[in-house]
C-alpha positions in Angstrom: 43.0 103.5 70.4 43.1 106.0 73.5 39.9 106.9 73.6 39.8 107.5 70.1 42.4 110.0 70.0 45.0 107.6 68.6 44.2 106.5 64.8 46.1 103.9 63.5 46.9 106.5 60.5 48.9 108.9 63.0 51.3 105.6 63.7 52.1 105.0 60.5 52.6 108.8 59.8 54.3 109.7 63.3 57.8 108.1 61.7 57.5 110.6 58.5 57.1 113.4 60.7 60.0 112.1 62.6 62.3 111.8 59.8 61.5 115.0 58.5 62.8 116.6 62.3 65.6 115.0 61.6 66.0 115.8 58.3 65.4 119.8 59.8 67.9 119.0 62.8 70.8 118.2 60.3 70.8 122.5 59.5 70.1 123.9 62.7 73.4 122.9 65.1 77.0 123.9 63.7 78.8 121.2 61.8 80.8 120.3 65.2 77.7 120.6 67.6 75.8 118.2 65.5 76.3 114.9 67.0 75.1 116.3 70.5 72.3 117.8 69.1 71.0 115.0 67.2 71.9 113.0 70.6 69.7 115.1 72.3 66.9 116.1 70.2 66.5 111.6 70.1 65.9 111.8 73.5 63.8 114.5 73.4 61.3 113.1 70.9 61.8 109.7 72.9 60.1 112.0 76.1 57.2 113.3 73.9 56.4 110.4 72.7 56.5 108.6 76.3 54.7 111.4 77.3 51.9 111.0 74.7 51.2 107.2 75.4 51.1 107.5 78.5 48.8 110.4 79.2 46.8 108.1 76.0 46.9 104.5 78.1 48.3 105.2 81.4 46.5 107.7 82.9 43.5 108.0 79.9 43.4 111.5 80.0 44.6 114.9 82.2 45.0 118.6 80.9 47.2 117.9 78.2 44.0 116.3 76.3 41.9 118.7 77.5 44.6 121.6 76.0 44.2 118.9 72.6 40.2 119.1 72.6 40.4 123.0 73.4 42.8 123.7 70.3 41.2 120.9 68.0 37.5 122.9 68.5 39.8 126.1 67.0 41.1 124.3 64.6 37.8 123.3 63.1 36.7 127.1 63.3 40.0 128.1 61.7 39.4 125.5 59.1 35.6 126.0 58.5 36.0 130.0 59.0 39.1 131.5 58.6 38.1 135.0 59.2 36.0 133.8 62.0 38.5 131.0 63.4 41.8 133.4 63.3 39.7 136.3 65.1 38.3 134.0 68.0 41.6 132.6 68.6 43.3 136.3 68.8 40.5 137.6 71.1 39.7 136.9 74.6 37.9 133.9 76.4 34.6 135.7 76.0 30.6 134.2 76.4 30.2 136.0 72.6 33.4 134.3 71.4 32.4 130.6 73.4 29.2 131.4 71.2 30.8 131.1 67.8 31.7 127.5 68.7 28.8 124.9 67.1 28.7 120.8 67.1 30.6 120.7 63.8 33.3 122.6 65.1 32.8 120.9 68.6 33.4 123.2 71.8 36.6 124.7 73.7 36.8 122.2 77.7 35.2 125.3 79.2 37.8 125.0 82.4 40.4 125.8 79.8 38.6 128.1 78.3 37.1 130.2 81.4 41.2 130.3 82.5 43.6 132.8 80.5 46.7 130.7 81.0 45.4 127.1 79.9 43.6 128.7 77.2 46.7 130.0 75.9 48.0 126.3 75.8 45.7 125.3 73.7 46.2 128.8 71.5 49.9 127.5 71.3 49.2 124.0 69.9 46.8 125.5 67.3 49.6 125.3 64.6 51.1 122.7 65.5 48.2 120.6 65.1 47.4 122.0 61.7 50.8 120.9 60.7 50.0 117.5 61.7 46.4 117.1 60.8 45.2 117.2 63.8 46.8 114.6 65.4 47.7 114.6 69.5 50.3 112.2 68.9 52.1 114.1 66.0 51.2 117.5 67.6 53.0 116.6 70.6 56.2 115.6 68.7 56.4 118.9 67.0 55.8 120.8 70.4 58.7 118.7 72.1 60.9 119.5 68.8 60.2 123.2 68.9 60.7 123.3 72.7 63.9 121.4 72.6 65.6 124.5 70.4 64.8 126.4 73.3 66.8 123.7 75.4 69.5 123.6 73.0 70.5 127.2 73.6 70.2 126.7 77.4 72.7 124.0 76.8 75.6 126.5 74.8 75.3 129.1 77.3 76.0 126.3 79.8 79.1 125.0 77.5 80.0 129.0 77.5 80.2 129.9 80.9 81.5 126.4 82.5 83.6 125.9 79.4 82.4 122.3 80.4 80.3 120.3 77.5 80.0 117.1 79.2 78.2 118.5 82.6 76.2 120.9 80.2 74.7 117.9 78.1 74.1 116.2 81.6 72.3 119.1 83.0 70.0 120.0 80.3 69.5 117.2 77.2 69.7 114.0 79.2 67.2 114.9 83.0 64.9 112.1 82.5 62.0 114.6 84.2 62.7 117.2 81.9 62.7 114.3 78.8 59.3 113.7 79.7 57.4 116.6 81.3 59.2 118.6 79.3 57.1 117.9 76.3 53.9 117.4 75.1 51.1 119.9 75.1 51.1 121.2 78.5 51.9 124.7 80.8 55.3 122.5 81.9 56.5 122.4 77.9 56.1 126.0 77.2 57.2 127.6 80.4 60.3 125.7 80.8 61.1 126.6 76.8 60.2 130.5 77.8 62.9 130.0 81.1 65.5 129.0 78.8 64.6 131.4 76.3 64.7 134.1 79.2 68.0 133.2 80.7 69.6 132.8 77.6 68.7 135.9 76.5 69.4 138.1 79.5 72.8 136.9 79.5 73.6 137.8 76.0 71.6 141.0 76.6 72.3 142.8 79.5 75.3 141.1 80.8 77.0 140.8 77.2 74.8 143.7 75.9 74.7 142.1 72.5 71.6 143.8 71.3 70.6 141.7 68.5 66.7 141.8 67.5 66.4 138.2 67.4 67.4 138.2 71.2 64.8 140.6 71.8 62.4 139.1 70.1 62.4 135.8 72.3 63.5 137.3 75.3 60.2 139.8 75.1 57.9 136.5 74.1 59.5 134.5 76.6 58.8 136.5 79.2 55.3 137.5 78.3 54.2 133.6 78.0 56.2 132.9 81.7 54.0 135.8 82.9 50.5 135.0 81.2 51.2 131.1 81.8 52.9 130.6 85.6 53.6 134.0 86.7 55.3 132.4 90.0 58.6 130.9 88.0 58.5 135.1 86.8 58.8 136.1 91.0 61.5 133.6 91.1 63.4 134.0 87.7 63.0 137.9 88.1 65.2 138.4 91.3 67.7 136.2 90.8 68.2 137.3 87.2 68.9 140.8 88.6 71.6 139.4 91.8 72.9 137.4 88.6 73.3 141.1 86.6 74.7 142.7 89.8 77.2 140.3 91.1 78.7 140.4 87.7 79.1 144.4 87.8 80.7 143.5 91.2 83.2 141.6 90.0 84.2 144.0 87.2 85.6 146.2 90.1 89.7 145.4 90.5 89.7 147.2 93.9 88.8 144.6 96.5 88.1 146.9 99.2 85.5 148.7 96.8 84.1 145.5 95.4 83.2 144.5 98.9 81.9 147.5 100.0 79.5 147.7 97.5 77.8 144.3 97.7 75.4 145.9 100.6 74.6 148.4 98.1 73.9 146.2 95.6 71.7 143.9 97.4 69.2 146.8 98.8 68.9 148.1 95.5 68.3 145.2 94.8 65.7 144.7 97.2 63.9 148.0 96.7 64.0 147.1 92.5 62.1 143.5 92.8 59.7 145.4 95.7 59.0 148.2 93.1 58.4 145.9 89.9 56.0 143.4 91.5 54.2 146.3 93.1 54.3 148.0 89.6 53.0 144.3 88.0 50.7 143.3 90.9 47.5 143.3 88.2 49.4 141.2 85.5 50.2 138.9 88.3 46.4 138.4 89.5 46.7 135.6 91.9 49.9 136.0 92.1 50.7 139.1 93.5 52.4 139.3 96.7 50.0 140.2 99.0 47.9 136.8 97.8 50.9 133.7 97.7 50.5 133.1 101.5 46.9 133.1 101.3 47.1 130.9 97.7 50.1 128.3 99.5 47.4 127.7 102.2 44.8 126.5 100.1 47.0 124.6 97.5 48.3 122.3 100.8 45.1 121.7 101.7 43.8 121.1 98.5 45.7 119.0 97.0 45.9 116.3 100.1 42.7 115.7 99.8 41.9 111.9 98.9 41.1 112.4 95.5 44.8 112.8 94.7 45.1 109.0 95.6 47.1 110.0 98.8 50.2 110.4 97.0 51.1 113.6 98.5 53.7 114.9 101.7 53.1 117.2 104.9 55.5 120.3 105.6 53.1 120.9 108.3 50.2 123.8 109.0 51.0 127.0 107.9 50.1 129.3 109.8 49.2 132.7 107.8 52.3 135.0 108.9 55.5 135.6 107.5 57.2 133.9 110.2 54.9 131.4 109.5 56.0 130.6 106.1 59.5 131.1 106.8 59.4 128.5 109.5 58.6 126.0 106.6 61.3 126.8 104.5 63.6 123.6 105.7 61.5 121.2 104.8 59.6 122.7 101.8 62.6 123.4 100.0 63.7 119.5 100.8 61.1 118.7 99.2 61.2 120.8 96.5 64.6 119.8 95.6 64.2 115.9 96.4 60.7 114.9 96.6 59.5 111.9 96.1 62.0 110.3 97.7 62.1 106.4 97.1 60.3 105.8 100.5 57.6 107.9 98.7 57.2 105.2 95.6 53.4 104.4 95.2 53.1 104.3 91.4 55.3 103.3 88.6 56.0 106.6 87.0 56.5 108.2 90.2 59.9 105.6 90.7 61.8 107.2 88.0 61.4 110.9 89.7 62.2 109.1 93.1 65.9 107.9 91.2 66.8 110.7 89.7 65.7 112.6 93.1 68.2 110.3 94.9 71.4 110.8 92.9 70.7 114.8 92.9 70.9 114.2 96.9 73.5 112.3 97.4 75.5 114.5 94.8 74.1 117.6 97.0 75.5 115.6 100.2 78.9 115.0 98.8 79.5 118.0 98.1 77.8 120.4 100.8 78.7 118.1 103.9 81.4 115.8 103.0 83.1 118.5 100.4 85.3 120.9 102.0 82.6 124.2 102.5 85.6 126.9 102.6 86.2 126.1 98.8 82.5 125.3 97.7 81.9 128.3 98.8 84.7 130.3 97.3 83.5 128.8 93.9 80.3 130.3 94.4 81.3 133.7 95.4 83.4 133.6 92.6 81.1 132.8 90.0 78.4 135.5 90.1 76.4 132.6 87.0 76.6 130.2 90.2 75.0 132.6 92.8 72.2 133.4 90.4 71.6 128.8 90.0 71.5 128.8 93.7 69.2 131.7 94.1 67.0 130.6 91.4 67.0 126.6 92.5 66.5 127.6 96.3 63.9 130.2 95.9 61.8 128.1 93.5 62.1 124.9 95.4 61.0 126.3 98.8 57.7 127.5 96.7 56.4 125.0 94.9 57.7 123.0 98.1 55.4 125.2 100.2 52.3 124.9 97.8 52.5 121.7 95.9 52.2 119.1 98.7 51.0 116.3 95.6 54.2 114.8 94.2 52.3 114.7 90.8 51.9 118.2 90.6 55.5 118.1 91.8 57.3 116.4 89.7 56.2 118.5 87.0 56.5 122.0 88.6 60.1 121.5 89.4 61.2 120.9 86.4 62.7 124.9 85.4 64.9 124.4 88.9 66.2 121.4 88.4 69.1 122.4 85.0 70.2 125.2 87.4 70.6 123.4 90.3 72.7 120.2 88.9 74.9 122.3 86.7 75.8 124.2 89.6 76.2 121.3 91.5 78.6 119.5 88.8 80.4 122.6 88.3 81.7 122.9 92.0 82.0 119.2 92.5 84.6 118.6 88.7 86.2 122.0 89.7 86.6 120.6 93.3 87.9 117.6 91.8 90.3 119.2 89.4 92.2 121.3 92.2 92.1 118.3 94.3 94.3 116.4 91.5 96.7 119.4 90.4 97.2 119.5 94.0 
């Protein structure tokens, strides 16, 4: 089945596994958390298994099989060698290490091997394919349980600072996008986990300044897999991370006359901080860096229109090499990026479900930014430095991969460490709106 990388052995075994997450899941939440969390974790193993089958049937293949092959070639080594298999997979993407591969062991995809951020993918599902010997489909289970602890602690700082649990579960545990991209083996998996992690920890860190190790820990890890794996979400995360930090100083200052007449000062430090650390990064960055995205969103547009991505892609236009250039873009990208495909754009069956859940996170947007009254949306905003840093974050990350992901494939997937941000901000002004409206 699938191309022989579905046994009838890992169906019958898949449900053990299952009940064994479960099982683990009953000691993880608190006593009063653990309905939701059971809730949610259902879904979640619901998405990487809907995931799995369909990369398996649907689509009969992609990089999440090629991450599989990758890590199932250093698995055999592991398994055949340890010395050998545990020093290959710690060491770099070498010729001399590609060497130690043989036909027993079978051989790294060398596309994600040659590449240090798929071939730390594959590094990452080495475990969790031991655990499941070998198995894609059970691998991929235990990668979406893992990655939806991560979630899970994105959800209570959401409960925390909205003291809202219903428009927390709704913005994390229950976006069908982030259900299924969300999981399996792929980049989309790991560096949305490493985004909650990295929120979640900067709050407790340096806004709470509870310096616990355990918060380091993830915090550092997180933000060295966001960097290695998709450095862009770092350029995004970064800055509105730090506005996040500031704007919370801000408000600790009772004179009003002070408070705001030191937001300019805030926001050029600002400024000259985020100009300082990418410059100081610019090599970890590679590709990245910031004298190489206009240059790189070029390309990717013109790439990835091209007819062998079945023509389901949109146009923001030429770009023309400038910063005016790219700015000129930034309505439509950032349309895009928020609510693309849209349901005129439906050309394939899995692309409908994006389209829906695009729709309702428009006209929610609509409600509330032109038919909502803007003097109070926007004093919620200014009020809530945690909303200024979802808008930031959701408006700076949608205008990028807006500007250099023109396939809605490759869309759908990229967009899915905005798209928690965006709709608990959005909920938050529109039940708070609400409320006021009815004590009124």
């Amino acid at each position: 089945m699938g191309d022989g990388l579905l046994e009838i052995w890992e169906v019958f075994l898949a449900p053990i596994y299952i009940l064994l997450i479960m099982v683990l899941a009953y000691f993880i939440p608190r006593p009063i958390d653990r309905k939701v969390f059971n809730l949610g974790l259902g879904a979640k193993l619901a998405g990487g298994l809907a995931f799995t089958l369909i990369y398996l049937f649907y689509y009969g293949g992609g990089d999440t099989i090629a991450y599989y092959k990758t890590a199932m070639a250093y698995c055999n080594l592991i398994i055949q060698s340890p010395f050998d298999g545990l020093a290959i997979t710690f060491g770099e993407n070498s010729i001399e290490n590609f060497s130690v591969f043989t036909y027993e062991t079978g051989y790294p995809v060398r596309h994600i091997f040659d590449e240090s951020a798929t071939l730390m993918v594959s590094k990452i599902a080495i475990p969790f394919l031991l655990l499941s010997f070998k198995s894609y489909l059970i691998g991929s289970l235990l990668i979406s349980f893992i990655s939806y602890l991560a979630i899970w602690q994105l959800f209570k700082l959401f409960t925390h600072l909205t003291g809202n649990q219903n428009i927390s579960m709704l913005s994390t545990l229950f976006i069908p996008s982030i259900l299924f991209w969300g999981s399996g083996i792929s980049k989309d998996t790991i560096t949305f986990a490493a985004t909650c992690y990295f929120v979640y920890g900067s709050y407790w860190l340096i806004i709470k300044r509870n310096f616990r190790i355990r918060l380091i820990v993830l915090s550092i890890l997180s933000l060295w897999l966001i960097i290695t794996i998709k450095p862009y979400i770092f350029l995004v995360l970064f800055p509105g991370t730090l506005v996040w930090v500031f704007f919370n100083s801000i408000q600790r200052i009772k004179n009003r006359i002070i408070r705001i007449g030191t937001i300019p000062v805030i926001l050029f430090t600002s400024v000259i901080i985020i100009a300082f650390t990418l410059n100081s990064i610019s090599e970890v960055l590679g590709e990245y860096r910031t004298d190489n995205i206009i240059r790189k969103a070029i390309v990717a547009q013109e790439d990835l229109k091209q007819d062998y991505y079945g023509g389901n892609s949109f146009d923001i236009g030429k770009i023309e090499p400038t910063t005016i250039g790219v700015i000129s873009k930034f309505p439509i990208a950032t349309f895009y990026g928020f609510y693309g495909p849209t349901l005129l754009h439906v050309n394939k069956f899995v692309i409908l479900f994006s389209a829906l859940e695009n729709t309702i996170l428009l006209f929610l947007s609509i409600s509330i930014f032109i038919f909502g009254n803007p003097f109070l949306t926007l004093k919620r905003l200014s009020g809530e430095p945690f909303l200024i840093f979802c808008l930031l974050f959701s408006v700076l990350f949608a205008f990028g991969i807006g500007l250099s992901s023109p396939n809605f494939g490759a869309l759908v997937r990229f967009k899915i460490p905005l798209l928690p941000f965006f709709l608990i901000m959005l909920l938050s002004i529109y039940t708070r709106t609400a409320t006021d409206i009815n004590e009124a």
